[in-house]
FIMAR-742015 format. One line per 10 residues: number of its first residue (from 1); their letters; for each residue z, y, x of C-alpha. Coordinates in steps of 0.02 Angstrom, whole numbers, always signed. Layout:
N
NUM) a) Z Y X; ...
This chain:
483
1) xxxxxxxxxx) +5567 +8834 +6066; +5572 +8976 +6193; +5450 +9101 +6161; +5312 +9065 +6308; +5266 +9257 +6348; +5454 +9289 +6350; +5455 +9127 +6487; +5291 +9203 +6579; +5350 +9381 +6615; +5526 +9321 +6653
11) xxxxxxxxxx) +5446 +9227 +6800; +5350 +9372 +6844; +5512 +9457 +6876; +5553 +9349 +6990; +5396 +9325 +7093; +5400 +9518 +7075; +5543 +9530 +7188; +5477 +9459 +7325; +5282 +9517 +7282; +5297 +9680 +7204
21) xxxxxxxxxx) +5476 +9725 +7301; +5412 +9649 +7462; +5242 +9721 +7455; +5324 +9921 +7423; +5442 +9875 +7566; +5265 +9843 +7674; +5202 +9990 +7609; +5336 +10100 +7691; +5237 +10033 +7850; +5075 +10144 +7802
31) xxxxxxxxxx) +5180 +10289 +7821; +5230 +10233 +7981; +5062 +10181 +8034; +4987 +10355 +7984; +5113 +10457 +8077; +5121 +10339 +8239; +4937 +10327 +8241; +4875 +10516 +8235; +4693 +10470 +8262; +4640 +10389 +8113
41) xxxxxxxxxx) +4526 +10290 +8228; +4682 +10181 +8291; +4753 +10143 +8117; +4566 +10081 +8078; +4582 +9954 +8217; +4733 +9890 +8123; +4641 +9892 +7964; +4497 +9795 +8015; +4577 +9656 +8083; +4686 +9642 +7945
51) xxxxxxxxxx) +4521 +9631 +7839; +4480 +9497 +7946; +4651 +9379 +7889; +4616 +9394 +7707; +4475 +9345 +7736; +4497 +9181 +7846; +4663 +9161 +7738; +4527 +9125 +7587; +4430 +9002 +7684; +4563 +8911 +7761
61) xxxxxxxxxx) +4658 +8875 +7606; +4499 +8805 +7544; +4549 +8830 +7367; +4682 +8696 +7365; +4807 +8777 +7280; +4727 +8789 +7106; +4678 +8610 +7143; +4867 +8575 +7171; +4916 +8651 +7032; +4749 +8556 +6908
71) xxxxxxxxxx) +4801 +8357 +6978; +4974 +8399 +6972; +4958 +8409 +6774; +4841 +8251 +6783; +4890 +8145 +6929; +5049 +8002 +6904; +5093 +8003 +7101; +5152 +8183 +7118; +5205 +8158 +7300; +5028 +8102 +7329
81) xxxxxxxxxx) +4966 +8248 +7280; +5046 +8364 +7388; +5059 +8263 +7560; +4869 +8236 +7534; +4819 +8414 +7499; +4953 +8478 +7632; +4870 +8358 +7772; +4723 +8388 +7750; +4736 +8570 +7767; +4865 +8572 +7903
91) xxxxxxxxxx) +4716 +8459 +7996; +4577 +8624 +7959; +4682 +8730 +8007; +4736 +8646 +8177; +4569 +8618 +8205; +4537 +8811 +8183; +4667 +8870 +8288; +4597 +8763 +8427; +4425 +8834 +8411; +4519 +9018 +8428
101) xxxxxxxxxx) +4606 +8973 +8593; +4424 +8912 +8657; +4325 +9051 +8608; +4434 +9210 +8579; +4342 +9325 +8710; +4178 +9275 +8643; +4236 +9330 +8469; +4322 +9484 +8524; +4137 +9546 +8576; +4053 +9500 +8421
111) xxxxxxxxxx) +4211 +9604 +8331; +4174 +9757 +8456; +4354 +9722 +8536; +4310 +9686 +8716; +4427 +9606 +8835; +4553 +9608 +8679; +4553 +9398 +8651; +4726 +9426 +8620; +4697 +9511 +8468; +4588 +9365 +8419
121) xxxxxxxxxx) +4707 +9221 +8478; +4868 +9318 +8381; +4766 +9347 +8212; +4715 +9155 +8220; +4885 +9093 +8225; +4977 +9222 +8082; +4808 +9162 +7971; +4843 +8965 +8037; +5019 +8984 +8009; +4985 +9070 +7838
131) xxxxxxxxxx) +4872 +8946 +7765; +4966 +8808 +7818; +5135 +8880 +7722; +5019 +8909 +7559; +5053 +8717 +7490; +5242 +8718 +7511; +5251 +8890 +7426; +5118 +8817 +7274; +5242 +8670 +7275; +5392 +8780 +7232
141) xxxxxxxxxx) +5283 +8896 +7113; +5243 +8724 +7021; +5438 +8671 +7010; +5480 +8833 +6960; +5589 +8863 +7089; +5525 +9069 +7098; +5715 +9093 +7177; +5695 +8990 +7342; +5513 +9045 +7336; +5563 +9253 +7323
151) xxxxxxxxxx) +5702 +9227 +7480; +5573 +9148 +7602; +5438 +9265 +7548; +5573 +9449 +7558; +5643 +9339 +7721; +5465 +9363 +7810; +5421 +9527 +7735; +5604 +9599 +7783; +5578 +9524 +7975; +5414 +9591 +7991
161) xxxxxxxxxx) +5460 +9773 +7949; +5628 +9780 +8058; +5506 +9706 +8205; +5381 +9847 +8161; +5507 +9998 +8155; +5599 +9938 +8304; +5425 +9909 +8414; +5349 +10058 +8350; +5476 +10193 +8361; +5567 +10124 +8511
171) xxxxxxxxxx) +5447 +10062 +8620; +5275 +10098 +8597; +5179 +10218 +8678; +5100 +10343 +8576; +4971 +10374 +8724; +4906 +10196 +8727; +4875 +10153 +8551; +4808 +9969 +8618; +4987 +9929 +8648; +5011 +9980 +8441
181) xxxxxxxxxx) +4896 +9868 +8392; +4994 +9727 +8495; +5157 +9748 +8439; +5078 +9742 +8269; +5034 +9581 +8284; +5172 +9510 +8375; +5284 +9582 +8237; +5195 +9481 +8100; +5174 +9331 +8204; +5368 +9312 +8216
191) xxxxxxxxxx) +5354 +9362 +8024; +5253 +9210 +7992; +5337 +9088 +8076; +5504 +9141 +7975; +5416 +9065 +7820; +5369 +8911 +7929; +5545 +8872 +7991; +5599 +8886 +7800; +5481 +8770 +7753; +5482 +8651 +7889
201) xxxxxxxxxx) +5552 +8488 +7804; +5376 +8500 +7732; +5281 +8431 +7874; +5393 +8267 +7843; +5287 +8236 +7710; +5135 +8241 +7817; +5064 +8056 +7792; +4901 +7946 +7775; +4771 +8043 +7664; +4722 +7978 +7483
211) xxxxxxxxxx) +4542 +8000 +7531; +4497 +7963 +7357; +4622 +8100 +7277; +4555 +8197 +7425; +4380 +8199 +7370; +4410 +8219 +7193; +4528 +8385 +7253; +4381 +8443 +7344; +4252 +8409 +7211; +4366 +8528 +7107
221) xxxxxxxxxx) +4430 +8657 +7242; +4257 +8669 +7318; +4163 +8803 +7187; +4356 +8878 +7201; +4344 +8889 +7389; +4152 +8981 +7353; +4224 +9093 +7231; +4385 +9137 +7330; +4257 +9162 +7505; +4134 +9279 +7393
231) xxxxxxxxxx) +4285 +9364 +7305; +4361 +9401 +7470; +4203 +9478 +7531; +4211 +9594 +7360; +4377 +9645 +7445; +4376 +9657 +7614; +4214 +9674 +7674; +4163 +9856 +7667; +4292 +9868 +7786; +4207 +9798 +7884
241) xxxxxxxxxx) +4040 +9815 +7848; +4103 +10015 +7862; +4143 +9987 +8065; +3988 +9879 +8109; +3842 +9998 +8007; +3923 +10147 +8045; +3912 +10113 +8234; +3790 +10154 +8334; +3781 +10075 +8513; +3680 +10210 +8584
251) xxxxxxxxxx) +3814 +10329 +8560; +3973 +10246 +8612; +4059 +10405 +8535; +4007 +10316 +8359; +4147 +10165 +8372; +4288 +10292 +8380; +4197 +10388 +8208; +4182 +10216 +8114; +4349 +10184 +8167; +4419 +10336 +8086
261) xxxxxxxxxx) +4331 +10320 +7930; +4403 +10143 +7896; +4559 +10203 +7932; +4558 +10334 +7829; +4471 +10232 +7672; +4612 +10104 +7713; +4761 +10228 +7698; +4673 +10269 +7523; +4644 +10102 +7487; +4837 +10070 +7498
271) xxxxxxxxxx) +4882 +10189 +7372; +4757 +10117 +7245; +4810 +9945 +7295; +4999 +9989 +7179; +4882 +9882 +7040; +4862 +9739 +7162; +5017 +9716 +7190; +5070 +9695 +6987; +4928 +9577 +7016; +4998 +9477 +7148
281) xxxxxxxxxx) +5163 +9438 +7042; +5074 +9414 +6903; +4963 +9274 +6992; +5098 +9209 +7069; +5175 +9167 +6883; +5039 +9147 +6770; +4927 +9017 +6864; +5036 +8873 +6826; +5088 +8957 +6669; +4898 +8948 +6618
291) xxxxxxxxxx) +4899 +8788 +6682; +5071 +8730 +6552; +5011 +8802 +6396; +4832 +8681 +6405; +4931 +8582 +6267; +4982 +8712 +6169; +4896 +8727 +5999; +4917 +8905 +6013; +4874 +8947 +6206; +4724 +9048 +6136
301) xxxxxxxxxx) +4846 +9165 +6034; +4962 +9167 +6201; +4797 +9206 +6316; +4732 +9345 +6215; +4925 +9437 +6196; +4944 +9409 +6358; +4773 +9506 +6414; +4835 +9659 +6285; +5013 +9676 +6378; +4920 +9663 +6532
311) xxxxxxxxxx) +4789 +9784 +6528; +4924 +9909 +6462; +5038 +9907 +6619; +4888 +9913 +6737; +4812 +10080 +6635; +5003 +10153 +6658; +4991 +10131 +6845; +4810 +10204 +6843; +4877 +10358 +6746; +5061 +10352 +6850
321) xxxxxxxxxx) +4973 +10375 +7011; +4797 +10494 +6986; +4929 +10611 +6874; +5048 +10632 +7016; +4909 +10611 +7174; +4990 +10770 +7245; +5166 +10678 +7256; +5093 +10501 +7290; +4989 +10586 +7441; +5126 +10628 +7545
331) xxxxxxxxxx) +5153 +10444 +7571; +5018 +10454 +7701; +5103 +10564 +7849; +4969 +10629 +7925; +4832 +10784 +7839; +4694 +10712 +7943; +4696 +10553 +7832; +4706 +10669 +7639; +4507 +10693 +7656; +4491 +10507 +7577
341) xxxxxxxxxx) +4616 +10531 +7421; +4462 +10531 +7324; +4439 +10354 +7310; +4595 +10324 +7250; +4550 +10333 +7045; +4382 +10237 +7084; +4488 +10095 +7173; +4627 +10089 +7058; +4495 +10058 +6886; +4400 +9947 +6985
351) xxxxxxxxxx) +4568 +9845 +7012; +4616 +9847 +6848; +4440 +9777 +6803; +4471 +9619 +6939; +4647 +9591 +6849; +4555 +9572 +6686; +4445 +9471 +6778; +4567 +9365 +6843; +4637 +9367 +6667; +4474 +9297 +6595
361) xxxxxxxxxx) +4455 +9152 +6753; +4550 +9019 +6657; +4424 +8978 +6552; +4332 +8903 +6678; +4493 +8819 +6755; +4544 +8749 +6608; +4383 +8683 +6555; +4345 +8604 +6725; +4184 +8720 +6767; +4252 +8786 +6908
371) xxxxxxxxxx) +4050 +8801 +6979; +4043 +8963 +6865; +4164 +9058 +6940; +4071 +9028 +7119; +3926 +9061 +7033; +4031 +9245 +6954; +4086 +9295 +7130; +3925 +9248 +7240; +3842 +9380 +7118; +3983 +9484 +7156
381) xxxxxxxxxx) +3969 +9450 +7358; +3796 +9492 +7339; +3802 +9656 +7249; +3929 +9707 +7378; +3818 +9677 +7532; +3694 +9750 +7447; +3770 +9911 +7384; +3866 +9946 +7542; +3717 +9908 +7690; +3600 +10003 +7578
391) xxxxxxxxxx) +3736 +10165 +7542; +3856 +10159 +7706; +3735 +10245 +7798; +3736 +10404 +7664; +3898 +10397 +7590; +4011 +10317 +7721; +4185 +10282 +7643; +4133 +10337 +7454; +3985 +10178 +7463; +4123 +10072 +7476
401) xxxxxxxxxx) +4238 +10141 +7322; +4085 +10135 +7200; +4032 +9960 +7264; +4212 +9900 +7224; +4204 +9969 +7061; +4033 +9916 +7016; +4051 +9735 +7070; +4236 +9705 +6987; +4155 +9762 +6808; +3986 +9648 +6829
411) xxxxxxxxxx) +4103 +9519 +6883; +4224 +9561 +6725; +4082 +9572 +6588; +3979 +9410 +6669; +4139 +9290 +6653; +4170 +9392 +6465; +4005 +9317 +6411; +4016 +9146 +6490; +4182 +9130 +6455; +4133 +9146 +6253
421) xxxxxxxxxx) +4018 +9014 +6265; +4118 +8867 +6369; +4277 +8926 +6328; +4297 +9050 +6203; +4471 +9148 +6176; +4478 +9285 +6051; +4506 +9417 +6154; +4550 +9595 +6068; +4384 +9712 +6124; +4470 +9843 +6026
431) xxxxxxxxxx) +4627 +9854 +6112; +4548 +9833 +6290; +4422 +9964 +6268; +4559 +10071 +6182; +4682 +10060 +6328; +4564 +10079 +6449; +4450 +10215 +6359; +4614 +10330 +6337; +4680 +10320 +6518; +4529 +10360 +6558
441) xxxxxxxxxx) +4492 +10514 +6467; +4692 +10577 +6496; +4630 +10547 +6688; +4464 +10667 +6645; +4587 +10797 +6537; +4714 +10820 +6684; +4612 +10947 +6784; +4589 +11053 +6633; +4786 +11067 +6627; +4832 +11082 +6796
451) xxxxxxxxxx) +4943 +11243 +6823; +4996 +11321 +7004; +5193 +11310 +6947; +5222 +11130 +7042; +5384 +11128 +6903; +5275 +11151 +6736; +5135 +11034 +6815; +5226 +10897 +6860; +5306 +10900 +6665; +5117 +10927 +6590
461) xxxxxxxxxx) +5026 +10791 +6715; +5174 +10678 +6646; +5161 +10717 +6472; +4985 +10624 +6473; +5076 +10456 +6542; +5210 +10486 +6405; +5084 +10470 +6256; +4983 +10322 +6358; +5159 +10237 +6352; +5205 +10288 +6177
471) xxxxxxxxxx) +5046 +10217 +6122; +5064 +10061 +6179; +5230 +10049 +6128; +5182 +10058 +5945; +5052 +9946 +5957; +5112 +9787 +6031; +5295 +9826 +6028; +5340 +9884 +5878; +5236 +9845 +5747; +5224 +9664 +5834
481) xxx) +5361 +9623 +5963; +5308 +9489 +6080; +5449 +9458 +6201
């Protein structure tokens, strides 16, 4: 039988091409961002609204692709399955659109972009279009087809930044950054609907609604959908929690000074956010992975290996990017955005804590009691409006790192304990606290080694990540190969 690890992180190779390939190739779009948009102000507009997608992305996928992936295992109609949970959320999400073509001015106020509905009306369609595409990807994901699923996903990603270099450096007009923001948009609107033509035979399969699979789907994806709408808050809303304290309608002066700090936390943000992205392809993969090794009498084994492995890469990233900060900075172009590098070690720990997280989530998958991880995130969701309302004010940018990181641990060590007592896997403490622990204290030695020859610093800073590596070589490699 073929090892099952060996099977997982082959698959992750694959979904990394088009997740962890595609996401660097988007990340070449920060530096253009940053030097197109030389008040950090204007590349905060973009931030915010792209807040604003992940967020309704969340909500209007409703959870229904972990459901998918759960009846799939259980149900005998597979076809039902699919063309009930793909109808039902290409209805939502036609009924959302709708709603933005009726009210897009009125929700361009309430967003403090006035007489910018078109904004509104563009981000409604790439997050329709979006959420409507997430079944038909799931469905490939689930028949292990991670080829198809890579080309549609690099197809998108590649259109998207050829639209973005072309509008940006050809035609846009540095003096009206308004007409940035547009061409933005317009440039992952076209994006989107790449992924929709590829997956267009889908919508044949659009056809009358099992409303009794339907509500048993809900019943499932519902404490899902609450956990995914609170864990999206976790992420996205300091941004923009950051714009709306921070302004101050008396002094219209204060929108342009919110807007700059978001975009210069966000610019920051996307250097810590080389984690998420090992994240991504790692959901991608081990979701229905999880899901395939319920029957095997060893999953626990395979869960707790997998965690070790896991927590290991992540720590190397961690210690790949604060060791080298002074190379990785220069992917921002523009000095004026350098003042918010800071957050970039408290972001990238407090991602590694929400893969671990994520890690620990399939107890309550597996087990059916989904209602805990709603319960997990709402705690989360609350600690985040909390910490950020009551420390924006003070600490602008830095409220929002330490909320991150605060929330992603409680989050972490609340599912740890619950987990052990509905769903226990034997989880290694030791090697999780050692891993962690050392990258950690190699992150707090740096400083203390730090010479003004770039040559000799680069080789010591390095040197740290060499014995991180060697380390975890030995220990899960060597003395117990699992691939």
């Amino acid at each position: 039988m073929a090892n099952p690890i060996k099977k997982l992180f082959g698959e992750i190779a694959i979904y990394g091409v088009s997740s962890i390939v595609g996401r660097l190739l988007n990340y070449l779009l920060v530096p253009l961002y940053t030097y197109v948009f030389v008040n950090p102000a204007d590349y905060g507009v973009v931030s915010e609204l792209y807040a604003w997608v992940a967020f309704l992305i969340v909500i209007l996928t409703f959870g229904m692709e972990t459901a998918f992936f759960k009846f799939l295992q259980n149900e005998k109609d597979k076809a039902s399955v699919f063309s009930t949970s793909f109808s039902a959320l290409f209805a939502l999400n036609s009924l959302f659109f709708f709603l933005i073509l009726v009210f897009n001015e009125n929700i361009a106020g309430f967003m403090l972009y006035e007489n910018h509905g078109e904004y509104i009306i563009m981000l409604g369609a790439i997050v329709g279009i979006d959420a409507i595409c997430a079944l038909p990807l799931a469905q490939l994901r689930a028949e292990e087809k991670a080829k198809k699923f890579s080309i549609i996903q690099l197809s998108s990603i590649a259109v998207n930044i050829v639209l973005n270099l072309v509008f940006l450096l050809v035609y846009f007009n540095p003096k009206n950054p308004d007409e940035g923001v547009f061409y933005i948009f317009v440039a992952n609107l076209l994006a989107s609907s790449v992924k929709l033509l590829f997956l267009s035979k889908s919508f044949s399969k659009i056809a009358a609604i099992d409303w009794n699979l339907l509500k048993r789907m809900i019943f499932y994806s519902f404490p899902l959908a609450i956990a995914g709408f609170a864990g999206i808050i976790n992420e996205t809303l300091d941004r923009i929690l950051l714009k709306q304290i921070l302004f101050n309608p008396g002094n219209p002066s204060s929108l342009e000074q919110a807007e700059a700090q978001v975009g210069i936390y966000s610019a920051s943000y996307k250097l810590a956010m080389l984690v998420t992205i090992l994240l991504q392809a790692y959901r991608y993969a081990a979701e229905p992975f999880f899901f395939n090794q319920m029957k095997n009498e060893n999953r626990n084994k395979i869960y707790s290996q997998i965690m070790n492995v896991f927590i290991a890469v992540v720590c190397v990233v961690f210690l790949l990017v604060t060791l080298n900060i002074d190379v990785f900075k220069y992917f921002i172009q523009n000095e004026a955005y350098w003042v918010g590098l800071k957050v970039v070690p408290i972001l990238l720990m407090a991602n590694i804590f929400l893969g671990i997280y994520f890690n620990q989530s399939i107890w309550y998958k597996l087990s059916g009691k989904t209602q805990f991880g709603a319960y997990i995130a709402l705690t989360g969701a609350f600690l985040t409006v909390v910490i950020n309302v009551l420390c924006i004010p003070k600490y602008g940018y830095m409220a929002c790192a330490w909320a991150t990181l605060i929330v992603y641990f409680v989050q972490m060590v609340l599912s740890y304990m619950l987990g052990q007592k509905y769903y226990p896997i034997p989880y290694n403490l030791k090697k999780v606290v050692l891993y962690i622990g050392l990258s950690l204290l190699l992150y707090a030695l740096s400083p203390y080694l730090r010479m003004d020859n770039y040559t000799w610093n680069f080789i010591i800073q390095n040197c740290l990540l060499v014995i991180f590596v060697v380390m975890v070589y030995v220990l899960e490699w060597k003395r117990r190969p699992i691939l």
